[in-house]
N, C-alpha and C positions, 0 to 999 in steps of 0.2 A: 830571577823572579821579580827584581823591581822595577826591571822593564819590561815586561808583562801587566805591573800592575797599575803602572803609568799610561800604558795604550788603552787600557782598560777606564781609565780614569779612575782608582782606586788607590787607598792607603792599604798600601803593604808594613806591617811592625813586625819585626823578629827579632827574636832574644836570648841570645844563648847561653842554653842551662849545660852549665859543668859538675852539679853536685846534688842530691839530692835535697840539701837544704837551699841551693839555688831554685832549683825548680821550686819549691815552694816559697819564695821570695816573688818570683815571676807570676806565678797565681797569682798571688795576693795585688798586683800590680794589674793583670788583667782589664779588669773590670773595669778600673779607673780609666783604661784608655779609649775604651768606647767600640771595644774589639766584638764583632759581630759572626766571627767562625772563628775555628782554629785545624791549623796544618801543625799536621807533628813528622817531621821530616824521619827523626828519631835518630837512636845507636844504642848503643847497650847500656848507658846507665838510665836514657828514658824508658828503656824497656820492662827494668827492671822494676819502673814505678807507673808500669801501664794499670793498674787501678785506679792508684787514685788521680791521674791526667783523664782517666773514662770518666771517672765518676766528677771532676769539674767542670767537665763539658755537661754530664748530664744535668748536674743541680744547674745548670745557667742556660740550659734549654740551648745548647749554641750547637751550631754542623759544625761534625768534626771529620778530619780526614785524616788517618793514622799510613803510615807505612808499613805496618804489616795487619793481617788478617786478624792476629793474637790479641787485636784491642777490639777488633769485631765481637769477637767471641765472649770479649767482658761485656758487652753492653755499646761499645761506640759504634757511631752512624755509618761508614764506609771504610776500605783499606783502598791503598791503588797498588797492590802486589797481591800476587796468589802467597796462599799459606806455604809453611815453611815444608809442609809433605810434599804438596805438588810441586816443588821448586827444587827439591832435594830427592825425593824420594823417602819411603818410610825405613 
């Protein structure tokens, strides 16, 4: 992605959350960086805290673009995968 975001002429930041006290580390860090969307690539401990990742995109008014549909469903602005029925089957 950061040569994507080089042809692009854009700052690419990523930062990876291992714990949930991490991820809330890296919020609080956000803002400061002048970060204007957020990708959330994701795995199962961000999943685990798809609320509150929805709900600091929504208080900061920023596009968000989650990897699965299940942060649609809270409230965030896009997925780039089908939901886990149509992927799986019910």
């Amino acid at each position: 992605m950061q040569d994507a975001a080089k042809t692009l002429g854009i700052r690419l930041d990523s930062q990876e959350v291992m714990s949930p006290v991490n991820l809330a580390d890296v919020l609080e860090l956000f803002p400061t960086t002048g970060m204007q969307a957020l990708l959330n690539a994701g795995d199962t401990m961000l999943n685990s805290q798809s609320p509150s990742i929805v709900a600091f995109a929504a208080k900061r008014h920023l596009p968000a673009i989650y990897e699965n549909r299940e942060y649609v469903n809270l409230g965030g602005l896009m997925s780039f995968t089908a939901s886990a029925v149509v992927k799986f089957g019910s």
